[in-house]
N, C-alpha and C positions, 0 to 999 in steps of 0.2 A: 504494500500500500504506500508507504513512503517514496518507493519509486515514480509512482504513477503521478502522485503529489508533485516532485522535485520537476518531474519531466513536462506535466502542464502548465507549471507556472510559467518555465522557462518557455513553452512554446508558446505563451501569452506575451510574455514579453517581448517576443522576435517578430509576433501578429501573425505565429505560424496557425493553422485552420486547428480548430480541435480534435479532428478525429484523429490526426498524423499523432496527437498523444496517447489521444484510448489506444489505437493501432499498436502505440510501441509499449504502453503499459503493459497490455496483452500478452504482446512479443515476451517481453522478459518474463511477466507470470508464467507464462506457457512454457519458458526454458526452464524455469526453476521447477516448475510440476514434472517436465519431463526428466531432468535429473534425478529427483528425489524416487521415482518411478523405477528408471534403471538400474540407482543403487538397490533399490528394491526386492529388483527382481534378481540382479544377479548374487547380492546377499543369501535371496531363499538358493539358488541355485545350488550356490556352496554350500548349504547348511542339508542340503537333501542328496548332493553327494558323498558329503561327511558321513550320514547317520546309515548310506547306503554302504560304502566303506567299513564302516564300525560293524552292521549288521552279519553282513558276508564275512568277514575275520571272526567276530565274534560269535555269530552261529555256525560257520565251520569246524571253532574249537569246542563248541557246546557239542555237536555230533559227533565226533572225533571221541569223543571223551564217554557219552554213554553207548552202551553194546545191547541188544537186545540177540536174545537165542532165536533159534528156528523150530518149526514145529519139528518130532519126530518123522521120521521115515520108518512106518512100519509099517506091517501088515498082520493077516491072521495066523501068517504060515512062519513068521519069522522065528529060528529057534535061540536067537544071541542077541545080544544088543551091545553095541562098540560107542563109548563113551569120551565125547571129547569134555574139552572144558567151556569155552565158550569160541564163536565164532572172532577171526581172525578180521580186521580192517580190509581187507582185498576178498575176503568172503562174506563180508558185511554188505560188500560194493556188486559183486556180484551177484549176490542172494543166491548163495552156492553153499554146502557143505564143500571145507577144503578147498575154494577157491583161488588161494595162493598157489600157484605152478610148481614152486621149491617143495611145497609139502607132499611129502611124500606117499599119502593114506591111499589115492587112485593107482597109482602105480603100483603099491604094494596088493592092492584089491583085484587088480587084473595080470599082474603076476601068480600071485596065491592061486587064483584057480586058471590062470594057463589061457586065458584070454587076452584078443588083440584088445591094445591098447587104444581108448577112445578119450577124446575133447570134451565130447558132446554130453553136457550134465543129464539127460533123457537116457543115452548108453550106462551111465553111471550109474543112475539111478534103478535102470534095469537088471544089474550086475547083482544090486545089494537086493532085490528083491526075487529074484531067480536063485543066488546062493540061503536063502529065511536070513537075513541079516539085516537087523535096525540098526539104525543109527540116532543118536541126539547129543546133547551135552548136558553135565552137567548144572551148571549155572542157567538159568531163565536172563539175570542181569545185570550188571556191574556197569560200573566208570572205569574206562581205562584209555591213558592215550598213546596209541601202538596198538599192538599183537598180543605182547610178551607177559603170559599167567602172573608173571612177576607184578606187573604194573597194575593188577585189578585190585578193586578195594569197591564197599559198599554194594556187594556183592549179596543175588535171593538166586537160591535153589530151583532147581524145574521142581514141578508136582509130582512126584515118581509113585505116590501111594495110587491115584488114579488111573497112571499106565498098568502101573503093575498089577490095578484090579481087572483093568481092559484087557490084559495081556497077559495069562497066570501062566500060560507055554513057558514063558522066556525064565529061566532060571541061571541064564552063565551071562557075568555082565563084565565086559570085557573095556578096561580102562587109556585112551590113547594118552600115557603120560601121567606122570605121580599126580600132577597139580588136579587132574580129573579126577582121580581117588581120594586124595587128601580132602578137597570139596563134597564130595561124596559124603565121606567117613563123617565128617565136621556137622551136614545138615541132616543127612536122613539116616548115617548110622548103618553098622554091617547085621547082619541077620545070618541063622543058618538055613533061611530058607534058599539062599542063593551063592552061586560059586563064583570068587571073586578072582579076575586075571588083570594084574597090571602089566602094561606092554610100551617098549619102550617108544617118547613121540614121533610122533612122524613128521613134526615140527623142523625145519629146518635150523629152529634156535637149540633145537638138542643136535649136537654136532661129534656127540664122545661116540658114537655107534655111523658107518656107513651103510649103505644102503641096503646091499646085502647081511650084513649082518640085524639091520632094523627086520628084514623079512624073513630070517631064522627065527628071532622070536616069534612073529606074526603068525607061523606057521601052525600056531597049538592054536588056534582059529577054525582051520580045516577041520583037525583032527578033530575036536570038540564038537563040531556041525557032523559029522561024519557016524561019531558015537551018539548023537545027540536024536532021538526018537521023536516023531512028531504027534 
């Protein structure tokens, strides 16, 4: 307002017409709306890239961090159940049992019974259902950031009393790696209703056993399904 003021006296006193004042008052109010307009806008702009920044970082390490299990892989006919611990980040990703390529557990699976080797999670899946073999893990779900059993914490149990009501067959539960037993033992406790096999993991972070010799243990699998009556 002061502008508008300053600017018509002076074009009063020059005998300049009045509207060449409203005109330029205009002018300047309209630059000054238009500034305060683009600070505006490009203020929100940065503050909506920020919080879009913050969210993506910050919701990547929230996911990162909590694991949730997969349902079991079983059926009526299955006579074992092979027990990991929880799902690895690269089989979280895929929504795969054993997801991660280094881990050893498919390999071991279609060596064991003398089958060509497949990619294909459907072939895999077909393997563990044609040999009576379940699969799950132990934990339902923990925080952890990484893979490594070492790193989980705030960690709940699967519901084993409800499978194992579903599923009274299955009596040999066969453990991939201490940390899957130790979990075990910790939430739901050993019984003599059932025969316990720890087998060393198939984990690539277990690295004191190679591969053949990971599949020398693995072998009392067979045997057990073999002796095992349905």
């Amino acid at each position: 307002m002061l502008i508008s003021v300053n600017v018509t006296c002076f074009s009063l006193h020059l005998g300049t017409p009045l509207n060449y004042s409203f005109n330029r008052a205009l002018l300047c109010e309209k630059s000054i709306f238009t500034g305060v307009s683009l600070f505006i806008f490009y203020e929100t702009i940065i503050l909506v890239l920020c919080f879009a920044i913050y969210f993506i970082i910050f919701g990547n390490f929230i996911n990162s961090m909590i694991s949730y299990s997969f349902p079991p892989i079983i059926d009526n006919f299955a006579k074992i159940l092979i027990l990991g611990t929880m799902p690895g980040k690269k089989s979280l990703e895929k929504q795969e049992y054993y997801g991660y390529k280094h881990n050893a557990f498919w390999k071991i699976m279609f060596k064991l019974f003398e089958k060509q080797y497949s990619d294909d999670y459907k072939n895999k899946i077909q393997l563990l259902n044609d040999c009576n073999i379940a699969i799950w893990d132990t934990l339902q779900f923990c925080e952890r950031n990484g893979s490594l059993d070492s790193a989980i914490k705030n960690e709940i149990p699967n519901n084993f009393n409800e499978l194992f009501l579903k599923f009274p067959q299955i009596k040999h539960l066969f453990f991939n790696g201490k940390s899957s037993f130790n979990y075990f033992k910790k939430y739901i406790g050993l019984n003599q209703n059932f025969i316990y096999h720890t087998l060393p993991s198939s984990s690539p972070a277990y690295a004191g056993l190679n591969f053949e010799s990971k599949l020398n243990y693995w072998a009392i699998i067979k045997t057990v399904l073999n002796e095992t009556p349905m």
